[in-house]
HTML snippet that shows the backbone in 3Dmol.js (N, CA, C, O; Angstrom):
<script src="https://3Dmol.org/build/3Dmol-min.js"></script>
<div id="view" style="width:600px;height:400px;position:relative"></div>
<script>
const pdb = `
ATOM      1  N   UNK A   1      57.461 -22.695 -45.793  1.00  0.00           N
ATOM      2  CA  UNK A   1      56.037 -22.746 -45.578  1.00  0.00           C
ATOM      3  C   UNK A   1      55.343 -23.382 -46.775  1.00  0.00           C
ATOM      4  O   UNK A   1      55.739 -23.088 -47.903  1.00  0.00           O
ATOM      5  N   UNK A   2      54.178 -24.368 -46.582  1.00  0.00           N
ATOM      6  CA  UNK A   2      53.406 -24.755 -47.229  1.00  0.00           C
ATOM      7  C   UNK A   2      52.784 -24.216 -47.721  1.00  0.00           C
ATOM      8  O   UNK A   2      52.734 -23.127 -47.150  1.00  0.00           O
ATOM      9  N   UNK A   3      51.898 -24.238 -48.882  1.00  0.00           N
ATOM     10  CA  UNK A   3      50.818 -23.816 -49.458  1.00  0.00           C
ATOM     11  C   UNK A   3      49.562 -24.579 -48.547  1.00  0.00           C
ATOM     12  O   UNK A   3      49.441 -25.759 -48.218  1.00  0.00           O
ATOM     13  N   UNK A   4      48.628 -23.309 -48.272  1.00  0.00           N
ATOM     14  CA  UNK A   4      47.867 -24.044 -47.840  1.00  0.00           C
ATOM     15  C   UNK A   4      45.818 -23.748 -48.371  1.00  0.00           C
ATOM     16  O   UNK A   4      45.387 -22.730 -48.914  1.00  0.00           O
ATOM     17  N   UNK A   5      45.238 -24.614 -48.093  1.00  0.00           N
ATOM     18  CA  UNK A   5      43.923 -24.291 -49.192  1.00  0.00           C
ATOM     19  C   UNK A   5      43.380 -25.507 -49.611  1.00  0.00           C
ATOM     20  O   UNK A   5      43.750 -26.638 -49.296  1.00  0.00           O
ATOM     21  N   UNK A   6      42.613 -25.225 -50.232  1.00  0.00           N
ATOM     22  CA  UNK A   6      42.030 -26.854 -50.989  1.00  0.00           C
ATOM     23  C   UNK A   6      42.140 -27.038 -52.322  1.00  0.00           C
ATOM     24  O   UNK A   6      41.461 -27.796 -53.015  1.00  0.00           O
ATOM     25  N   UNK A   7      43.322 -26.069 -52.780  1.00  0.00           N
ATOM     26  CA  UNK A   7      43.173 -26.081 -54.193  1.00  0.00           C
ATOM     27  C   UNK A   7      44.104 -27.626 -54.760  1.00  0.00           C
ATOM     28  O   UNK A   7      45.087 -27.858 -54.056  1.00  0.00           O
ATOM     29  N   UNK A   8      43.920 -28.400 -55.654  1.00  0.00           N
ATOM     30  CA  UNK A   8      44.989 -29.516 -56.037  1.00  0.00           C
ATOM     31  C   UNK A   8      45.695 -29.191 -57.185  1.00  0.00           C
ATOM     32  O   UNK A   8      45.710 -28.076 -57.706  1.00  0.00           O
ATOM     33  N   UNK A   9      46.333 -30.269 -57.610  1.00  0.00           N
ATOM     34  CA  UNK A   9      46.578 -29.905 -58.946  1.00  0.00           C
ATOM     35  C   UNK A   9      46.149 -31.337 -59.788  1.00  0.00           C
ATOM     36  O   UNK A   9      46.155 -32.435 -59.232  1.00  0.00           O
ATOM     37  N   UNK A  10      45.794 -31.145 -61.153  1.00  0.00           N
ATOM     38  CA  UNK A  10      45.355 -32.276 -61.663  1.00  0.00           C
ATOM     39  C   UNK A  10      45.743 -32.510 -62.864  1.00  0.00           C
ATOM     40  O   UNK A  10      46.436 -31.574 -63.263  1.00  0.00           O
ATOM     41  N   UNK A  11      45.607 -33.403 -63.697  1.00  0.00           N
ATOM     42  CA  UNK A  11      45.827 -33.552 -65.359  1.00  0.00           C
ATOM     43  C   UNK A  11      44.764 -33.927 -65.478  1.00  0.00           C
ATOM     44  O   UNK A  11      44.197 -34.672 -64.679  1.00  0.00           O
ATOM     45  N   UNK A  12      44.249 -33.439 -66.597  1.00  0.00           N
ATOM     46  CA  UNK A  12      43.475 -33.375 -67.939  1.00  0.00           C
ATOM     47  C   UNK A  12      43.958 -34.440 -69.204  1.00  0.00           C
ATOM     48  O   UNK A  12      44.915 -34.160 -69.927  1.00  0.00           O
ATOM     49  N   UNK A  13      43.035 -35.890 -69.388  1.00  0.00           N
ATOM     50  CA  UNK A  13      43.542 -36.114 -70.461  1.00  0.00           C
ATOM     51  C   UNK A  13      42.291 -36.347 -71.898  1.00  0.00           C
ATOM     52  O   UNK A  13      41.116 -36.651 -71.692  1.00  0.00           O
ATOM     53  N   UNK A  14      42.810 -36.152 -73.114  1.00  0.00           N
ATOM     54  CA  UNK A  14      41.680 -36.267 -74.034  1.00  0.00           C
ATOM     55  C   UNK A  14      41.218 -37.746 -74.133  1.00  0.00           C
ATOM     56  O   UNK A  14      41.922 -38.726 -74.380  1.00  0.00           O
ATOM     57  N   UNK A  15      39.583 -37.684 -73.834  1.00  0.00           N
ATOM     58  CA  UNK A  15      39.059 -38.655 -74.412  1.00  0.00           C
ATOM     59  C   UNK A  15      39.244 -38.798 -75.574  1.00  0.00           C
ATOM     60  O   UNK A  15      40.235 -39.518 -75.695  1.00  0.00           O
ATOM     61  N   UNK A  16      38.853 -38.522 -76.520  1.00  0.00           N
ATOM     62  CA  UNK A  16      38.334 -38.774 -77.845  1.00  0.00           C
ATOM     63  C   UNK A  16      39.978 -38.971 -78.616  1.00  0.00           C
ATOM     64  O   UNK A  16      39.876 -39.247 -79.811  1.00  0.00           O
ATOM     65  N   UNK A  17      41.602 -38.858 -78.044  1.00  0.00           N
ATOM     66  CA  UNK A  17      42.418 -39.078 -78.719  1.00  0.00           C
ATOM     67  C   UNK A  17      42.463 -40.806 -79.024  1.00  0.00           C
ATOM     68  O   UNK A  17      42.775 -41.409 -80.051  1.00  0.00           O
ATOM     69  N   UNK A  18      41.943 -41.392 -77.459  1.00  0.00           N
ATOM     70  CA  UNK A  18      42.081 -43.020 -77.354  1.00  0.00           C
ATOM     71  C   UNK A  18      41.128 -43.694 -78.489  1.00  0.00           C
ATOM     72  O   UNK A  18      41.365 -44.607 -79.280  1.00  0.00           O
ATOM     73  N   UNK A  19      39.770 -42.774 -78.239  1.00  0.00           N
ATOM     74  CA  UNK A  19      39.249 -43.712 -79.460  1.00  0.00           C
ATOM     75  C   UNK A  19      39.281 -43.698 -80.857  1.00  0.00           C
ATOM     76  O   UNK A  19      38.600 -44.525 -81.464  1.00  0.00           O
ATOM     77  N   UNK A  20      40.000 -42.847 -81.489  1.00  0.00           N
ATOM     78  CA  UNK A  20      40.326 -42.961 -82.398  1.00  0.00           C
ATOM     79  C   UNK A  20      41.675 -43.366 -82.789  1.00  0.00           C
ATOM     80  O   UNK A  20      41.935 -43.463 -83.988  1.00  0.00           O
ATOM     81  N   UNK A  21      42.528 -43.604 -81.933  1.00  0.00           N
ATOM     82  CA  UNK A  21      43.474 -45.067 -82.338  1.00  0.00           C
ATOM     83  C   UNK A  21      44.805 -44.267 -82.621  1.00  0.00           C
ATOM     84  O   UNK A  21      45.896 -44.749 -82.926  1.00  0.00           O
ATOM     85  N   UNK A  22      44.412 -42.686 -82.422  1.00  0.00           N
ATOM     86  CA  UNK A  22      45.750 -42.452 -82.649  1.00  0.00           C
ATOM     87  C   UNK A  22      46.973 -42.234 -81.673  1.00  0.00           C
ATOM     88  O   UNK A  22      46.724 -41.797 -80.549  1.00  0.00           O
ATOM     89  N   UNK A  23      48.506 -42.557 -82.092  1.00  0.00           N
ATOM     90  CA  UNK A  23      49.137 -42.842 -80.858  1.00  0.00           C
ATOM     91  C   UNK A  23      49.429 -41.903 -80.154  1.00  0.00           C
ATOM     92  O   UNK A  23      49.077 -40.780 -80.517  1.00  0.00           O
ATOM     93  N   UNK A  24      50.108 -42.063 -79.020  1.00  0.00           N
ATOM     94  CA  UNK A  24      50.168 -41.221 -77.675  1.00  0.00           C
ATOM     95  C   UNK A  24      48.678 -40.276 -77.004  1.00  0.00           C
ATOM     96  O   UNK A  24      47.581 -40.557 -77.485  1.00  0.00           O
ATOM     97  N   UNK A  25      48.763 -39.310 -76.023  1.00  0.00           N
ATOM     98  CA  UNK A  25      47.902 -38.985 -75.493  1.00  0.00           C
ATOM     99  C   UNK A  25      48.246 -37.620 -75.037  1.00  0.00           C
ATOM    100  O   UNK A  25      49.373 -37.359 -74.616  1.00  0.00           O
ATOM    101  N   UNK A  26      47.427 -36.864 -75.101  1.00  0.00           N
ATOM    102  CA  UNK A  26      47.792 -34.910 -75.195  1.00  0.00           C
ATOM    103  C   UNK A  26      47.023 -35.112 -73.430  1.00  0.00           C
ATOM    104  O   UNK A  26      46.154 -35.848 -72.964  1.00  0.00           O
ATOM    105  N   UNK A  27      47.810 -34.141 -72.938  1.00  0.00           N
ATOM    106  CA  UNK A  27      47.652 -33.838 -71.491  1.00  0.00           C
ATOM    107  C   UNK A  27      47.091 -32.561 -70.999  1.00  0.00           C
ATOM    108  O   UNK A  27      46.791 -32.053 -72.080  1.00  0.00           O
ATOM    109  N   UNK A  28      46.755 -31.722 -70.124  1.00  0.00           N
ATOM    110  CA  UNK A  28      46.972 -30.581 -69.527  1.00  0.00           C
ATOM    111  C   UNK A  28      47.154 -30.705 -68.290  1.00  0.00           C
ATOM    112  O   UNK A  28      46.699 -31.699 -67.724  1.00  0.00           O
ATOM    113  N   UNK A  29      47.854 -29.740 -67.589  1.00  0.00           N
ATOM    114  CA  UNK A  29      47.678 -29.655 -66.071  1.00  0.00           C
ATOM    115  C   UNK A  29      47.178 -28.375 -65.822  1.00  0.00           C
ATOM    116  O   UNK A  29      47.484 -27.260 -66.244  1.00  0.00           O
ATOM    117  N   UNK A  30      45.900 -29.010 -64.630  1.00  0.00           N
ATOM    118  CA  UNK A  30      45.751 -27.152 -63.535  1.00  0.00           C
ATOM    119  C   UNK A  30      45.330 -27.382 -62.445  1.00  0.00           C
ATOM    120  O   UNK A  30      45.345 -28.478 -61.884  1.00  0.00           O
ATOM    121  N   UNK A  31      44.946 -26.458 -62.067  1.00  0.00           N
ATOM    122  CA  UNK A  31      44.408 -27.076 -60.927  1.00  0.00           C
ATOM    123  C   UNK A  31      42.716 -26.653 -60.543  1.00  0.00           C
ATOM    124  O   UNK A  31      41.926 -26.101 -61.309  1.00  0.00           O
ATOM    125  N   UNK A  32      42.460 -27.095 -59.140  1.00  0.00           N
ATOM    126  CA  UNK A  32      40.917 -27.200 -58.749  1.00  0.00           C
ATOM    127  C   UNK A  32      40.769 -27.140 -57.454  1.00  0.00           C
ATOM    128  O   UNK A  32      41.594 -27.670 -56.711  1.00  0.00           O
ATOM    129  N   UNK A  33      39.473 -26.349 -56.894  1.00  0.00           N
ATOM    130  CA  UNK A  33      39.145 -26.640 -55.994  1.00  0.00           C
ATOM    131  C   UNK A  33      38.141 -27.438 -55.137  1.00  0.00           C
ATOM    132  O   UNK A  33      36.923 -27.275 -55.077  1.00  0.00           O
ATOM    133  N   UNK A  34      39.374 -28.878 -54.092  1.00  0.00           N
ATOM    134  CA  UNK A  34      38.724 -30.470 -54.079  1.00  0.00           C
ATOM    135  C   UNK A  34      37.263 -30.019 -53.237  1.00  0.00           C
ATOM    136  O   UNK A  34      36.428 -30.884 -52.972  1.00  0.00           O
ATOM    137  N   UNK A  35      37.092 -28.805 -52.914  1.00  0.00           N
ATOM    138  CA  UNK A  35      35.747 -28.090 -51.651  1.00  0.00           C
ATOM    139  C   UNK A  35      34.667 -27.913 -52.865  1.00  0.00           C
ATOM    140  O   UNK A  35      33.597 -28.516 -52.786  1.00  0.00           O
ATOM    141  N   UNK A  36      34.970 -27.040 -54.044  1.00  0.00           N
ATOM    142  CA  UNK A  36      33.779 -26.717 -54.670  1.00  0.00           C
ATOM    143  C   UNK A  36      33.671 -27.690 -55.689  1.00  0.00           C
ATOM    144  O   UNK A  36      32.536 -27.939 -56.093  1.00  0.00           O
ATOM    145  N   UNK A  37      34.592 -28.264 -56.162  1.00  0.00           N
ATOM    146  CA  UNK A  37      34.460 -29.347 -57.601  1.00  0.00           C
ATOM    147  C   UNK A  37      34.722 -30.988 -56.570  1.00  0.00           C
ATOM    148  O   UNK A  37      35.860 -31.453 -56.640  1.00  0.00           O
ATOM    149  N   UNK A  38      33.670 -31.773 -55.676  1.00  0.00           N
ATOM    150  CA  UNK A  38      34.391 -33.169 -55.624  1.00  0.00           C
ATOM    151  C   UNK A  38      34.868 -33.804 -56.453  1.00  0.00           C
ATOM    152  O   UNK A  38      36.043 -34.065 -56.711  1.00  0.00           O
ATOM    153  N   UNK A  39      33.445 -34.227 -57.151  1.00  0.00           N
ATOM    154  CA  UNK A  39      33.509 -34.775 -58.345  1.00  0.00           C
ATOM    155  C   UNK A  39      34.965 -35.010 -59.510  1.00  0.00           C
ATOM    156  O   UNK A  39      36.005 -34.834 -58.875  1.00  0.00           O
ATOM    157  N   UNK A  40      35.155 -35.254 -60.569  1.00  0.00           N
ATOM    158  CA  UNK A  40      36.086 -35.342 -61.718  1.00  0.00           C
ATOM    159  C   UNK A  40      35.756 -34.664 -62.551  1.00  0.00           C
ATOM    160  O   UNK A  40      34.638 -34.871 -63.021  1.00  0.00           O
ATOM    161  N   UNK A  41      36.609 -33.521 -63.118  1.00  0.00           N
ATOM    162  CA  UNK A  41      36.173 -32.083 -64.016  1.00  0.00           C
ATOM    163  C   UNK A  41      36.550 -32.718 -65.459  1.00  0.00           C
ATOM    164  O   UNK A  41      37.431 -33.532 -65.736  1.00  0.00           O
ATOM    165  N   UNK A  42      35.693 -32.144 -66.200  1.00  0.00           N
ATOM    166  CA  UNK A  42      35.628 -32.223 -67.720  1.00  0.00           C
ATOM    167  C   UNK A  42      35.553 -31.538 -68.666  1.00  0.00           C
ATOM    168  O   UNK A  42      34.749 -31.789 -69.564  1.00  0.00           O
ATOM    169  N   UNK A  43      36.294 -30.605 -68.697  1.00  0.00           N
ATOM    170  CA  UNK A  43      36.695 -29.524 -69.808  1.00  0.00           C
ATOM    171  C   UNK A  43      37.100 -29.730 -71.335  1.00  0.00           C
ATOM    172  O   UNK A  43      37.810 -30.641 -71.760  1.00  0.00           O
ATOM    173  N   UNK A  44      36.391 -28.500 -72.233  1.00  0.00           N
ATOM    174  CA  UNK A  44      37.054 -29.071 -73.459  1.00  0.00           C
ATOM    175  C   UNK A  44      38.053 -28.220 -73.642  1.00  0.00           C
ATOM    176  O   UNK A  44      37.981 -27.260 -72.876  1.00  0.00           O
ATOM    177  N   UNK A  45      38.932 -28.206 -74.346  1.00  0.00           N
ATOM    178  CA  UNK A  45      40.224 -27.985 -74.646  1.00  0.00           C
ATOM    179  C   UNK A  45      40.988 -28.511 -76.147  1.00  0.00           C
ATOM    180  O   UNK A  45      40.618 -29.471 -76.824  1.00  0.00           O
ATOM    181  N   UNK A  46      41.881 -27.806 -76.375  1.00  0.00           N
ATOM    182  CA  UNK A  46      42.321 -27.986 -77.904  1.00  0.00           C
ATOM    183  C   UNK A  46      43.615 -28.906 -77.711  1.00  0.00           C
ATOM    184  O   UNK A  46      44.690 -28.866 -77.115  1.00  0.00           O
ATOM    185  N   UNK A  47      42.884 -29.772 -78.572  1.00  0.00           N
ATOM    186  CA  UNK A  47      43.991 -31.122 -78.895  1.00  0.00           C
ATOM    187  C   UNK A  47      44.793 -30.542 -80.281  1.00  0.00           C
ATOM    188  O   UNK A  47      44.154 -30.343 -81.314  1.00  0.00           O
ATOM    189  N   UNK A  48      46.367 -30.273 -80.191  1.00  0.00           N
ATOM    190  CA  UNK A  48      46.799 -29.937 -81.421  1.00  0.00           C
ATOM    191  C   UNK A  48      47.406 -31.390 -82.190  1.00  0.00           C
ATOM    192  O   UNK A  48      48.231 -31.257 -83.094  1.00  0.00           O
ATOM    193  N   UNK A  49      46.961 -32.730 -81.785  1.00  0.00           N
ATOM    194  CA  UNK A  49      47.431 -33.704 -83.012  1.00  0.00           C
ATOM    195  C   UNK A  49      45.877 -33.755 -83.624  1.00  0.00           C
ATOM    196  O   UNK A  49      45.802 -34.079 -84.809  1.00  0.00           O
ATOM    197  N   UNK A  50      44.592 -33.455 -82.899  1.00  0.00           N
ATOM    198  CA  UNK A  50      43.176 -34.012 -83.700  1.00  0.00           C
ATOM    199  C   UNK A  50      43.280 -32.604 -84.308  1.00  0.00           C
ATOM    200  O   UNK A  50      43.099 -32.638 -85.525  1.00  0.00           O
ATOM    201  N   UNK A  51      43.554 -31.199 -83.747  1.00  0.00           N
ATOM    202  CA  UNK A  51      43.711 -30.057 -84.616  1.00  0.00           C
ATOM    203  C   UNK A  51      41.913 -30.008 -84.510  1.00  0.00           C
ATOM    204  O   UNK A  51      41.194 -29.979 -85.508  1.00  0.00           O
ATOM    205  N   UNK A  52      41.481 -30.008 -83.292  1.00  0.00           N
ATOM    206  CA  UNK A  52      40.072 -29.107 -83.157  1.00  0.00           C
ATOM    207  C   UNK A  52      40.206 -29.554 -81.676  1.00  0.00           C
ATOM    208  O   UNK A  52      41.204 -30.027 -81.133  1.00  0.00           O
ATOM    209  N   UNK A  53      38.402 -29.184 -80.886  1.00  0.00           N
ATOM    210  CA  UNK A  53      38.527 -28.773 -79.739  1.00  0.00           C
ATOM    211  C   UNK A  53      37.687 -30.098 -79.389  1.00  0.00           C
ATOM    212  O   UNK A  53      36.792 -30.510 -80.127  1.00  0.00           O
ATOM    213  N   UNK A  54      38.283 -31.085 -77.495  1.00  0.00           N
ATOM    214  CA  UNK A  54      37.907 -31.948 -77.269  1.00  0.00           C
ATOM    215  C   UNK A  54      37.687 -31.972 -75.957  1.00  0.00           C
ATOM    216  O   UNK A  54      37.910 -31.038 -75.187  1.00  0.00           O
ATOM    217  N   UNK A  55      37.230 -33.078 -75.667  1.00  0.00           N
ATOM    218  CA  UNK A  55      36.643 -33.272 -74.365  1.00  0.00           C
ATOM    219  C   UNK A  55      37.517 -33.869 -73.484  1.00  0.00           C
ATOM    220  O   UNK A  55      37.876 -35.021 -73.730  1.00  0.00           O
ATOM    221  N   UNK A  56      38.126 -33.032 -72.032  1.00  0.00           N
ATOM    222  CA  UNK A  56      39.420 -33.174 -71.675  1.00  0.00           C
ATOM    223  C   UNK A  56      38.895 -33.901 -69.785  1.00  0.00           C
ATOM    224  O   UNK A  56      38.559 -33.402 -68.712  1.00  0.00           O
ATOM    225  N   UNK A  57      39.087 -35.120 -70.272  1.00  0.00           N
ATOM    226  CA  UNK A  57      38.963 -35.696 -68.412  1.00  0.00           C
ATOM    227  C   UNK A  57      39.693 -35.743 -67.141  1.00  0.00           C
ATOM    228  O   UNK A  57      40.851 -35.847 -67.546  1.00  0.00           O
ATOM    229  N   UNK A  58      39.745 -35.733 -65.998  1.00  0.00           N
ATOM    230  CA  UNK A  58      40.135 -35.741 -64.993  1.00  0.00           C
ATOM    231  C   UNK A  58      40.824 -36.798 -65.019  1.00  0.00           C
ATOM    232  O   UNK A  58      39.987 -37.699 -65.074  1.00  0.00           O
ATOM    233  N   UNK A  59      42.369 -37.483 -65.009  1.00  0.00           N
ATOM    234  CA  UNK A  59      42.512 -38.593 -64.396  1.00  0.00           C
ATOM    235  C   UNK A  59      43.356 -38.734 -63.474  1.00  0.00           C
ATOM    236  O   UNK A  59      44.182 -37.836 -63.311  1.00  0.00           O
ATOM    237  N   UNK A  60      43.371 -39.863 -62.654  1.00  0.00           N
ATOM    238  CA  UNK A  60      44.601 -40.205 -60.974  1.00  0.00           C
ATOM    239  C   UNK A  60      45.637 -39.753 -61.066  1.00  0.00           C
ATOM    240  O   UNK A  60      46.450 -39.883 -60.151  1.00  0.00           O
TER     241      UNK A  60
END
`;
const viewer = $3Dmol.createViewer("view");
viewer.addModel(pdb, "pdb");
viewer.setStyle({}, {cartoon: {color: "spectrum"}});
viewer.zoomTo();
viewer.render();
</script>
């Protein structure tokens, strides 16, 4: 049996790692629900290579 619901699952990635040039890119995954959130969620969250707390985007 399937899971069934509108919940997805998504990654989270940090803005603010790209613009400051440093390499690779810190992730999270969770999930959401596509009924109450359409839109692309934007949470902050702790980046441990910037070692403080950042602004974490929705991407594909």
């Amino acid at each position: 049996m399937g899971k069934k619901g509108n919940r997805i699952q998504i990654i989270l990635e940090c803005s603010e790692q790209k613009k400051t040039g440093v390499s690779g890119s810190y992730r999270y995954i969770t999930t959401k629900n596509k009924k109450n959130t359409p839109n692309r969620m934007k949470l902050k969250k702790y980046n441990p290579k910037l070692r403080k707390y950042t602004i974490y985007k929705e991407i594909k």
